[in-house]
BALOLUM-236822 format. One record per residue: y, x, z of N, C-alpha, C in turn. Coordinates in steps of 0.1 Angstrom, whole numbers, plus 5000, padded with zeros to 4 digits. Each point is the difference from the previous one (the first is absolute). Last residue first. Example, Ala and Ser with C-alpha at 12.3 -4.5 7.8 and 13.67 -1.06 7.14 Angstrom:
residues 2
497851285071501150095000501149925008/494350034999501249915000501250095000/
***
This chain:
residues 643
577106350446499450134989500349964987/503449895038498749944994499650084994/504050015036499850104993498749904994/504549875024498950035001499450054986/505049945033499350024985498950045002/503549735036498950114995499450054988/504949775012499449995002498650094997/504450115027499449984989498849934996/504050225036498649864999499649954989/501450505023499949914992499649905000/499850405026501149855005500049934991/496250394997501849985004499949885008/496350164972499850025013501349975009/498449854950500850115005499949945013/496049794974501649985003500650115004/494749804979500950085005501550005005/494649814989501449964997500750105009/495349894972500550105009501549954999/496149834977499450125007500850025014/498749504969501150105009499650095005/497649784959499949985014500950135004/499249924951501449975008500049935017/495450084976500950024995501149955001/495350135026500649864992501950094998/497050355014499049954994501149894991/500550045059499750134988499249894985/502649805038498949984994500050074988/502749905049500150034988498650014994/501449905042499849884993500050064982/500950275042499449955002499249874992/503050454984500649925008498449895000/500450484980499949904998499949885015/500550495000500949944989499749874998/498250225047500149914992501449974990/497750325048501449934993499349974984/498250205053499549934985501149924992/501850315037499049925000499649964983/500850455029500149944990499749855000/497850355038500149904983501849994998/496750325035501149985000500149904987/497250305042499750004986501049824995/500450395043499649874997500249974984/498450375035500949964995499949904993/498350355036499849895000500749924994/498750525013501149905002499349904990/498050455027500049834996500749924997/501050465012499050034992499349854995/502949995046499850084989499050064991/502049505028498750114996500350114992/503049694998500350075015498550075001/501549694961500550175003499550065011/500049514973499650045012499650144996/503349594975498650124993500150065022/501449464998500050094985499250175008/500249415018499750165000499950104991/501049474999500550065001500350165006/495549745009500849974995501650054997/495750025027500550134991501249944995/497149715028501150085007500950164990/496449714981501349945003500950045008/495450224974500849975014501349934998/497150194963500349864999500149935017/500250544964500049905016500049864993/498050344968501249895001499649985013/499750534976499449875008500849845000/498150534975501049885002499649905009/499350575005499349894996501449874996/499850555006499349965008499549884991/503550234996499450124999498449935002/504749735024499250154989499350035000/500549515008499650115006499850104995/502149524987499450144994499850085013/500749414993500950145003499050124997/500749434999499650114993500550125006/501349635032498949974984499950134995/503350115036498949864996500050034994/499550425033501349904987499549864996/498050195048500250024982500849964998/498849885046500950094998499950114983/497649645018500949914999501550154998/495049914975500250115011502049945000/494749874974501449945006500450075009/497350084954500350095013500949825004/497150154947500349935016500250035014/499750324945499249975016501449835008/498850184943500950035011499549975014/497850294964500549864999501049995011/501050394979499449875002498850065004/504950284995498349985002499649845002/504150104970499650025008498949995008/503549954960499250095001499050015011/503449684982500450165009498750064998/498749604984501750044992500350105003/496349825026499450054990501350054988/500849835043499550135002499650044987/502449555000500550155003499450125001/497349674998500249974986501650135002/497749845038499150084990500750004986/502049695030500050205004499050084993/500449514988501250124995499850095005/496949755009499850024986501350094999/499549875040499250075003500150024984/504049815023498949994993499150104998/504450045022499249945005499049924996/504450365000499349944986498649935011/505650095000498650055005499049934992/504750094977500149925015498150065002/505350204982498849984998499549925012/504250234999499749854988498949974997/500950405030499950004985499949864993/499749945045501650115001499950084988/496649695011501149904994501150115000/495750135013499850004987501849944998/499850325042499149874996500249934984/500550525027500949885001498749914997/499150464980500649985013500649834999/497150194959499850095011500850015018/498049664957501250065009499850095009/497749844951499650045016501250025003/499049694957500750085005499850065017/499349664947499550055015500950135001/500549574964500450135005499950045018/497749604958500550015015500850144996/497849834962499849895010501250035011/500650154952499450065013500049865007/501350144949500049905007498750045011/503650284961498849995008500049895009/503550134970499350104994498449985013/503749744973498949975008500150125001/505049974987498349974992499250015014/505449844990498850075013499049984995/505050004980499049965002499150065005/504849834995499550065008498650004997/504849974974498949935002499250105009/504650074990499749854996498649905009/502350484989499849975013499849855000/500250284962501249915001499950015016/496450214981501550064999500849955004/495549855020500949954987500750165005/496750055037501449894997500050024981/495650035039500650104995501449894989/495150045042501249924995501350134987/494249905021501750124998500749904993/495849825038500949974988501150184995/495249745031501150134999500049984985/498649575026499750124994501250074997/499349675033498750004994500250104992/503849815019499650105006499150084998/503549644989499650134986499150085008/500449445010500850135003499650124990/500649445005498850155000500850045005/502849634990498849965003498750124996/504850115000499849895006499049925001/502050494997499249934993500249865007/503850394997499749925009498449934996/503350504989499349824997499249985011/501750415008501249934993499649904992/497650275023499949985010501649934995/497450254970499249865007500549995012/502350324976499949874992498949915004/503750355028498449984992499749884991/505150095012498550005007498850004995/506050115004498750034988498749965013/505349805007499050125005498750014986/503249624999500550105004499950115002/496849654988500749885014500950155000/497149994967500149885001501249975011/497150364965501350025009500549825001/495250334985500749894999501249975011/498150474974499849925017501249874994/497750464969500949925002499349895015/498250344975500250085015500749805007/498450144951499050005007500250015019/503449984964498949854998498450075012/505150185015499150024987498849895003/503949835030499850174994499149994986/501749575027500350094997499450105000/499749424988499250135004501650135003/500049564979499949985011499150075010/503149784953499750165006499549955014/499949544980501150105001499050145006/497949614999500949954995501350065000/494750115004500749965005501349974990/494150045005501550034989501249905009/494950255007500649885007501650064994/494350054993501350014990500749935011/495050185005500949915002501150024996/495250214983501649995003500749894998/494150294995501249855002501549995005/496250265005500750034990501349924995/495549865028500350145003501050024982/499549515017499350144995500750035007/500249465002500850155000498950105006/499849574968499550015013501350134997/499149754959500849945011499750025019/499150254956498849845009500649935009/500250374960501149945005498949925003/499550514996499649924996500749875006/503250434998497949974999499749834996/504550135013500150084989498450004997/503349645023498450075000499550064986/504449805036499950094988497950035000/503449615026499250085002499450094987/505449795020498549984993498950105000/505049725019498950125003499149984992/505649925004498949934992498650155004/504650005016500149874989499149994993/502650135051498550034991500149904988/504350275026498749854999499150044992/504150325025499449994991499049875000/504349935031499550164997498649964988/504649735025498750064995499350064997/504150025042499950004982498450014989/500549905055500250084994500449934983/501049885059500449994986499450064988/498649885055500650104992499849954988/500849825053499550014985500550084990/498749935055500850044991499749994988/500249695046499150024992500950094994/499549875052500950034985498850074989/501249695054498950064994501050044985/501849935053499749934988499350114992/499349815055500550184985500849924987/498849715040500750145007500750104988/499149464989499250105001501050115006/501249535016500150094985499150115003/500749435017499750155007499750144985/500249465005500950135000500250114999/496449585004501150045010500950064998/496850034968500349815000501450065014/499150454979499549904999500649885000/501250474973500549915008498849875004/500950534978499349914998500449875013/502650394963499050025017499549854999/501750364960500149935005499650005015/501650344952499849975016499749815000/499950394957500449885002499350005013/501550384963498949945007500849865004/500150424958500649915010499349995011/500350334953499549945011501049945011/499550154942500649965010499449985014/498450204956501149944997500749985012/496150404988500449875010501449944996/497350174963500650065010500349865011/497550014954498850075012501450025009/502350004956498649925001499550065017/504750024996499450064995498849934999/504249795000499750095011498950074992/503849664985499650124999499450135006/501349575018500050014990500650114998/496549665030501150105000500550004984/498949525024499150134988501250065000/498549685039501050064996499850084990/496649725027500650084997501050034993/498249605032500250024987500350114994/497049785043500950105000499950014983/498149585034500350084988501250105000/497049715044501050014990499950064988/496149725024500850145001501149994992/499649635026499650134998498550034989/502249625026501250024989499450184991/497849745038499449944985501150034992/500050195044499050044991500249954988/504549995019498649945001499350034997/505450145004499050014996498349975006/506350015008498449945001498849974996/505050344996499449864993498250015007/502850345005500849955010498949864994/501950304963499549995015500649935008/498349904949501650045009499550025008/497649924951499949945017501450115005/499249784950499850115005500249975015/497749714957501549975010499450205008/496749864968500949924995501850015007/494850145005501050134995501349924994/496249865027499949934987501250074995/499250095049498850024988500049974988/504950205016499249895003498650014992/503050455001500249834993499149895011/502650554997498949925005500449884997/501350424969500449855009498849965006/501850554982499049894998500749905008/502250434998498550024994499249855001/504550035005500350054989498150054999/500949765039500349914988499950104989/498150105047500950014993500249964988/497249775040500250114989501050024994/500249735048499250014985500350094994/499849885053500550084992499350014988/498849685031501250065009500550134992/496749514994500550114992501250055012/495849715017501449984988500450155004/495449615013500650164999501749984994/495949725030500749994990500750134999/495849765026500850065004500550034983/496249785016500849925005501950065000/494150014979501250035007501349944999/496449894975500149975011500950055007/498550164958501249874997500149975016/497150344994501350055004500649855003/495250094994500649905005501450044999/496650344999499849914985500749905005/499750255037500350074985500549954990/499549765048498950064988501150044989/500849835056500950104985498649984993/500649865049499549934993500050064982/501750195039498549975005499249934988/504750194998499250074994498749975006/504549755002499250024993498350074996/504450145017499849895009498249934995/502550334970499450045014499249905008/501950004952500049955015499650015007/501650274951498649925009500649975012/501050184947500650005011498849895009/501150284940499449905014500450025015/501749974944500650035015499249985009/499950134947499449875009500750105011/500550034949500750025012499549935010/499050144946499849885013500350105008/502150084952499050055015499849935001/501249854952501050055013498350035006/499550094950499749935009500650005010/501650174956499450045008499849865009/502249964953500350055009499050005009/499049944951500949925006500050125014/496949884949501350075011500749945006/495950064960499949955011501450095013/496450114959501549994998501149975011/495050095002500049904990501649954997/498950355035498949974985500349944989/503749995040499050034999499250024986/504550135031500149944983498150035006/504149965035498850064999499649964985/504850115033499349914992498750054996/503050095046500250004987499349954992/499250255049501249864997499950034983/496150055043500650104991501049874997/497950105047500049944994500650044987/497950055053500750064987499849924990/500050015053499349934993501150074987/498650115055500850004989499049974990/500949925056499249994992501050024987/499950185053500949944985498949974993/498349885049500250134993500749954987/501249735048498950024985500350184996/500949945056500349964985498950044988/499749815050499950084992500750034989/497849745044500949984997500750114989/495249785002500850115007501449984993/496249804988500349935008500950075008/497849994950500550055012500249925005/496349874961502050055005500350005014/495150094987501049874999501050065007/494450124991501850114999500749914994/495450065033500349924987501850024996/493950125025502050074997500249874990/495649955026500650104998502050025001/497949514991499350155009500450134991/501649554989499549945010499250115006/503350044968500349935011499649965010/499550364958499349945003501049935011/500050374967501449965006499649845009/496450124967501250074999501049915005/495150045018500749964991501550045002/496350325018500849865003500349954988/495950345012500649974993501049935009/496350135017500650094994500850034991/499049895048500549824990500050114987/498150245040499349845000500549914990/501650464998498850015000499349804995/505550045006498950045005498849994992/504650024976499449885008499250145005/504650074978498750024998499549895011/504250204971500349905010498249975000/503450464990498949934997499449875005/504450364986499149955008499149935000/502650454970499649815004499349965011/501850524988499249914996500049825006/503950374979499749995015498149904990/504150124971498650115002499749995015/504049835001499850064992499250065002/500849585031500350175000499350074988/499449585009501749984990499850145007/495249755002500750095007501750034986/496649544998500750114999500250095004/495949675011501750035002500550104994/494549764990501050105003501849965001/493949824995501550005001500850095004/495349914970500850055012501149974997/497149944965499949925007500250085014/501250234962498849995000499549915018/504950055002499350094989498550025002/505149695008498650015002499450094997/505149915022499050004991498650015002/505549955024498549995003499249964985/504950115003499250085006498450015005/503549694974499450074992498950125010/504549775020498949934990499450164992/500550105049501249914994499149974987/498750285043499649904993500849944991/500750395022501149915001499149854999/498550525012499849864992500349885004/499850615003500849864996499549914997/498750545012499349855002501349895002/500950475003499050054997499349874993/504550245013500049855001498150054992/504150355008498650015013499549854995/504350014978499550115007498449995008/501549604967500850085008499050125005/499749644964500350214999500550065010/499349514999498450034994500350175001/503649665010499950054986498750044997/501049615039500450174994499449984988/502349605031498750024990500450164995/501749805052500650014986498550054992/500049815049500449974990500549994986/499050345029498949905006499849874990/503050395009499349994987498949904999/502650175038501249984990499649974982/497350075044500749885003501149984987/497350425002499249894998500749845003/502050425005500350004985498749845001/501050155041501649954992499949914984/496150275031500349855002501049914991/497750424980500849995010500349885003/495550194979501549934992500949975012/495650424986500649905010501449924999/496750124961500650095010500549915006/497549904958499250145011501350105007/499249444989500450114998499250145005/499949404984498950145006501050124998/500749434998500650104997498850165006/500249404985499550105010500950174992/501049414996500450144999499650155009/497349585016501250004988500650155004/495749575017501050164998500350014990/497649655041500650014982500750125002/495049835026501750025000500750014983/495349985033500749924995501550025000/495250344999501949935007500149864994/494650315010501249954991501449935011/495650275016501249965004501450014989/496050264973499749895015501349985004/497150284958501149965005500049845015/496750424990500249914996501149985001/496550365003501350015003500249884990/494950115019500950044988501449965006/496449945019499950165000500750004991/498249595011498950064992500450165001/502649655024498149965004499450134991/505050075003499749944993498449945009/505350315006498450014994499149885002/505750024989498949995007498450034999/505749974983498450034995499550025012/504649694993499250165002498550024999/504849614982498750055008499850155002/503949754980499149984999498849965006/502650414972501049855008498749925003/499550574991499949885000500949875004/498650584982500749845007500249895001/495750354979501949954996500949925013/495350295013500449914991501550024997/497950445015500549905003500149884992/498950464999498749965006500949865005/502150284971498849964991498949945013/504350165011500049884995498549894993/502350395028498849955007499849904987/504150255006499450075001498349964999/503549685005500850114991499250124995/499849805049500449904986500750144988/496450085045501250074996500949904984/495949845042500550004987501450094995/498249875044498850024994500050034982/503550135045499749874989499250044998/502250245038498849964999499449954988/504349895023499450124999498649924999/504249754998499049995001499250144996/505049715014499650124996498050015006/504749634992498850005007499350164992/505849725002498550094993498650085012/500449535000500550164993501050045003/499849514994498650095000500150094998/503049704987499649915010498650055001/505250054978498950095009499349905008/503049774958500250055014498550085004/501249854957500550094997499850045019/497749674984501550004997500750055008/496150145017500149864996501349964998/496650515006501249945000499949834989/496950475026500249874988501249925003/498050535006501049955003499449874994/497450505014500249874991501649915001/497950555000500549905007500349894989/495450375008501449934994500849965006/496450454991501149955016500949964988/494950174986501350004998500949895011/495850395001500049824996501650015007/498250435005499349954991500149894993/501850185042498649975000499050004985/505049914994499650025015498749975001/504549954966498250015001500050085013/504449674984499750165000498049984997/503349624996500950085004499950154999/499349534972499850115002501050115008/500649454996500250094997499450155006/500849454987498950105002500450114999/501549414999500650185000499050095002/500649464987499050105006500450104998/502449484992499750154995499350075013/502049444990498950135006499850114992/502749484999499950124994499050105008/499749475002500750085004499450124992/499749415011500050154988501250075005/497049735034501749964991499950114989/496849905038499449934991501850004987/498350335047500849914995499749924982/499250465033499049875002501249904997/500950465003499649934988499249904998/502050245036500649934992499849954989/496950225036500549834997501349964994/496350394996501449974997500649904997/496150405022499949835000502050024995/496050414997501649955003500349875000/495550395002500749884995501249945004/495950394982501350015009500649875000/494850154991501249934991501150025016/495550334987500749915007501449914994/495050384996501249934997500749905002/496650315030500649974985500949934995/498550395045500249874994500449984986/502450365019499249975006499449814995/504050234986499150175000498249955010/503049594975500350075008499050135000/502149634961498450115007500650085012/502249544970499650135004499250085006/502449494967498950095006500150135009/503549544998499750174996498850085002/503249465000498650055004499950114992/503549605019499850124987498650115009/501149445006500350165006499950084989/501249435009499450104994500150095003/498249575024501250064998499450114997/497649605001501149954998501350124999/495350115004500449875015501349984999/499550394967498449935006500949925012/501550264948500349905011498749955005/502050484975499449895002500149905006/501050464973501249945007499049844997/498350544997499949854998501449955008/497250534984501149945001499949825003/496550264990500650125006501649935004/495349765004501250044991500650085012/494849905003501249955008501650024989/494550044989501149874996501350025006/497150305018498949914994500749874995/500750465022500749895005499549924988/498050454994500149925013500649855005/498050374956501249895002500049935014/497450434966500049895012501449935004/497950174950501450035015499349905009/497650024958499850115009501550025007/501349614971498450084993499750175013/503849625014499950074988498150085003/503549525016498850155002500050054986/505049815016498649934993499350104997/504549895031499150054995499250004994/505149745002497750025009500150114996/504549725008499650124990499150045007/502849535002499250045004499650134990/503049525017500050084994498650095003/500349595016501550014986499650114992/496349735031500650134999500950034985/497549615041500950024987500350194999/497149595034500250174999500149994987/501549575030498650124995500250074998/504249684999498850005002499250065000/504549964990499950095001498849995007/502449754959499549995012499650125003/502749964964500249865004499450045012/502550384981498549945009500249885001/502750324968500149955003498649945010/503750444973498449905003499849925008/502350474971500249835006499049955001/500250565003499849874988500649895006/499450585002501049895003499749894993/498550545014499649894993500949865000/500050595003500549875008499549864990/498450595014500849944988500449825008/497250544998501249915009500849914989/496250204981499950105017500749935010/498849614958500650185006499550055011/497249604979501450025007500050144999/497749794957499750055019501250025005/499349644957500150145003499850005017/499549614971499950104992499650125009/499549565023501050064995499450094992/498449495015499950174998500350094994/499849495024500750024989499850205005/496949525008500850095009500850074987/496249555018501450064984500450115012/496649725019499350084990501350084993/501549645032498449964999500050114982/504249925026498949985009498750024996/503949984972499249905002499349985013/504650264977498650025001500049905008/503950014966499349945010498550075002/505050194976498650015000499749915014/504349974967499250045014499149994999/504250004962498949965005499750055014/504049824959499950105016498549975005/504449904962498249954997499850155017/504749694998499350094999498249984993/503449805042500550034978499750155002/498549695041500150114996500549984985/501349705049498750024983500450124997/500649835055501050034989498950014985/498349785042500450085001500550044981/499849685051499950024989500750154989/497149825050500850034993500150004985/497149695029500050074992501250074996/498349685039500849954989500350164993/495449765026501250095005500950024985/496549585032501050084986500650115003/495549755021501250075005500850054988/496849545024500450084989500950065001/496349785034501750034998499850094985/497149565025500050084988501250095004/496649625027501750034993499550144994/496549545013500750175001501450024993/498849505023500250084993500150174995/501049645039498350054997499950084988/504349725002499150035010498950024996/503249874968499550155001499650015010/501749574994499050004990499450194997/503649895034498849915001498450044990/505150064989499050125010499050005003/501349704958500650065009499650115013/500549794939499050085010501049975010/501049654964500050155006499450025013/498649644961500150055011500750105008/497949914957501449924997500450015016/494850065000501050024988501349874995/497250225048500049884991500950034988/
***
């Protein structure tokens, strides 16, 4: 009855209910920009650049919300090749998987009798839902028979919990075998299929971080003593780095990619299944999706440059440089079921300064650059980002580094509780260096306000800003001599569409670049690797691959093939024919060697780049061609170019 209190009575007969709370450790924020890879369960897997070594050691973070079904973390297949027979029919040569809740490491081999077989190791320590470190040891012992004798080892922070397990027999020599092997995988494993093909199958649900690939065995010591520290990318033997940190995941021609921070290493690849052939990018609801860590970790440095001194524009116009923005980011762990990207103001967790910049190179100020901050001082999203003020050297040289600093913090939530790392930004100081003061388009032919063949862009600077002879001279912006298109910036086009000579003023003043030709595309066969390891990307139109063969030179027409073991999209068959795969399973597959006398290379673009910016309108008079900037630190404003 209402206004009534309930009594026992009144719950006779009644079903009961039990509800069970369980009260959540809490766990420390990260200061810092710090990512993790979430796979989905469902189609995302992340694919490494490169093949494992002869002997080498793998190492990532990672976490299992659940250890339900058949998950496979890790995994290195086989994939059929054109006239090999292939026996173990999907099995990998390598796997660290999970079936009925607990995970094993799994080793193809061939006994002298019988076919191929998986060796298997159950390793209930890694049945645990906590983020934990994991490395995989491999090591080549001898050959015997023919077929190579390994020993394995896996180890769970940093402790032995598998191994060392010694496996004669392998079905695979690593190192030696590569061209008949997929890339490695996070993920899943390939599988053969209803139709005979090699698919991807038994997706993970998991998150991963900082993966590491060497091509040598890493000593328990050295693996416990680095577990937690960010490398340099140059260590010895270091083959595959990715920190994920900002900037490391990009796009190229609608793919996604990780960084590799190993110098000249290749990138990883964050790809869907056959059945999803696409994902959306960084998606939450399938596949993969890449949200701030959850590992206990440190940020990667972030550096931000900046120039100090005064800027005189066009139109007379002066005054002192624009300050940095300084943003501090930092995350709550606690948090992270509920986190969107785009929501920061929500969080809950606050930052402050534990070591500021050195005063004689710059002041960190407040957002409204009005009051300077202290350490130790309590900082809010909504107080952010700060301002860094530079310091104008004096008498330094144009283009020299004037000064470098940095600046520490850590991040603090609602409870207390302080971030483990603190995170650090470095900043660098330069002295300004050459401006653009005015672009114009020279039309020594007929004036139509379009851009010809002959035609010269004029780009006049605001001081000497070339060195050597007018015909050799190199725009000098940041200390070093660099090329001169790789020393402006376009801001709405690009210069790609046509081959330009560039040639300098006496003065070194003026830079001008005549037309000398306007090309759709720049084709190109690779003869080894994959189109992106030349900057180039693949070509998957049937008008463009014909339109390459007919630029190179080469036999037409072009023929249709789906073959999952081709190069993708366009590729050349010496001697022979062009072809465009349009197999999905080709995808990120560059030139195929292993046939002799047939290799199989992949025909290569350039992408279609555009002097004129999207909205421009050849023809109408003082419509915007082209805006340019020094490629530096400069914040200038852009100077655009009208016919």
């Amino acid at each position: 009855t209402a206004g009534v209190p309930p009594t026992p009575a009144d719950c006779s007969g009644k079903p009961e209910h039990t509800f069970i709370f369980s009260v959540l450790e809490n766990q420390p924020p990260t200061a810092g920009e710090a990512y993790s890879l979430q796979l989905l369960g469902d189609s995302g897997f992340l694919e490494l650049g490169q093949h494992l070594a002869q002997s080498g050691t793998l190492e990532f973070w990672t976490q299992l919300p659940q250890l339900s079904g058949r998950q496979t973390i890790f995994s290195a297949s086989r994939r059929l090749m054109a006239g090999k027979k292939v026996e173990n029919l999907g099995l990998p040569i390598l796997a660290l998987s999970i079936a009925d809740g607990v995970p094993s490491l799994e080793v193809c081999f061939k006994p002298m009798v019988g076919g191929e077989q998986a060796f298997m190791r159950q390793i209930p320590g890694l049945a645990n839902t906590q983020p934990q470190h994991v490395a995989i040891t491999w090591r080549y012992v001898r050959a015997a028979r023919g077929r190579a004798v390994y020993e394995f080892s896996v180890y769970r922070n940093c402790v032995l919990v598998a191994g060392p397990l010694t496996v004669e027999d392998m079905c695979a020599t690593f190192g030696y075998a590569d061209e008949e092997l997929h890339f490695p995988v996070f993920g899943q494993r390939y599988g053969l299929s209803a139709w005979g093909i090699l698919s991807p199958t038994s997706f993970a649900t998991a998150h991963i971080a900082e993966v590491r690939l060497w091509d040598r065995g890493v000593a328990s010591t050295d693996l416990c003593a680095a577990r937690r520290v960010g490398l340099r990318g140059s260590e010895a033997g270091l083959r595959t780095y990715l920190p994920m940190g900002p900037g490391d995941v990009y796009s190229d021609t609608g793919r996604q990619f990780i960084r590799n921070r190993v110098p000249g290493g290749a990138p990883a690849e964050l790809r869907c299944s056959n059945a999803r052939v696409a994902c959306p990018d960084f998606s939450k609801s399938r596949g993969y999706a890449l949200r701030p860590s959850l590992f206990d970790l440190p940020s990667q440095v972030r550096m931000l440059e900046t120039s100090a001194g005064n800027f005189s524009d066009d139109a007379g116009g002066s005054g002192p440089l624009p300050m940095l923005e300084v943003d501090l980011p930092a995350f709550d762990r606690d948090n992270y079921g509920a986190y969107d990207l785009l929501s920061r103001e929500l969080d809950s967790v606050s930052v402050q300064i534990t070591q500021l910049p050195d005063p004689s190179c710059g002041t960190l100020l407040s957002k409204d650059g009005s009051s300077s901050v202290s350490v130790g001082q309590p900082l809010r999203v909504a107080s952010l980002p700060l301002r860094f003020s530079p310091t104008r050297p004096a008498g330094a040289d144009v283009d020299a580094l004037a000064c470098q600093t940095y600046l520490t913090y850590d991040a603090v939530d609602v409870q207390g509780y302080t971030s483990p790392f603190e995170a650090r930004i470095d900043i660098v100081v330069r002295v300004p260096g050459p401006r653009i003061s005015r672009v114009e388009l020279l039309e020594p032919g007929v004036s139509d306000d379009g851009v010809d063949i002959g035609d010269i862009i004029a780009i006049t600077f605001d001081r000497p800003a070339s060195l050597g002879t007018s015909s050799t001279r190199r725009l000098s912006t940041q200390a070093v001599d660099v090329e001169w298109r790789s020393a402006l910036r376009v801001l709405n086009g690009t210069l790609g569409r046509v081959e330009l000579s560039p040639s300098w003023s006496e003065s070194g003043e003026i830079l001008m670049l005549r037309i000398d030709r306007q090309v759709d595309a720049y084709f190109a066969v690779v003869p080894r690797g994959v189109c992106r390891d030349q900057d180039l990307q693949p070509i998957v139109e049937a008008s463009v691959c014909s339109a390459a063969a007919t630029e190179l030179k080469l036999p037409l027409p072009v023929q249709s093939i789906s073959d999952a073991n081709s190069p993708e999209g366009c590729f050349y068959l010496e001697g022979r024919s062009v072809f465009l795969n349009s197999n999905a399973l080709s995808m990120g597959k560059g030139a195929e060697t292993s046939t002799p006398g047939f290799p199989r290379l992949p025909i290569c673009m350039a992408p279609a780049l555009n002097l004129q910016p999207g909205l421009s309108r050849i023809g109408v008079s003082n419509t915007e061609l082209l805006s340019v900037k020094t490629a530096g630190v400069d914040s200038y404003p852009a100077i655009s170019m009208s016919p």
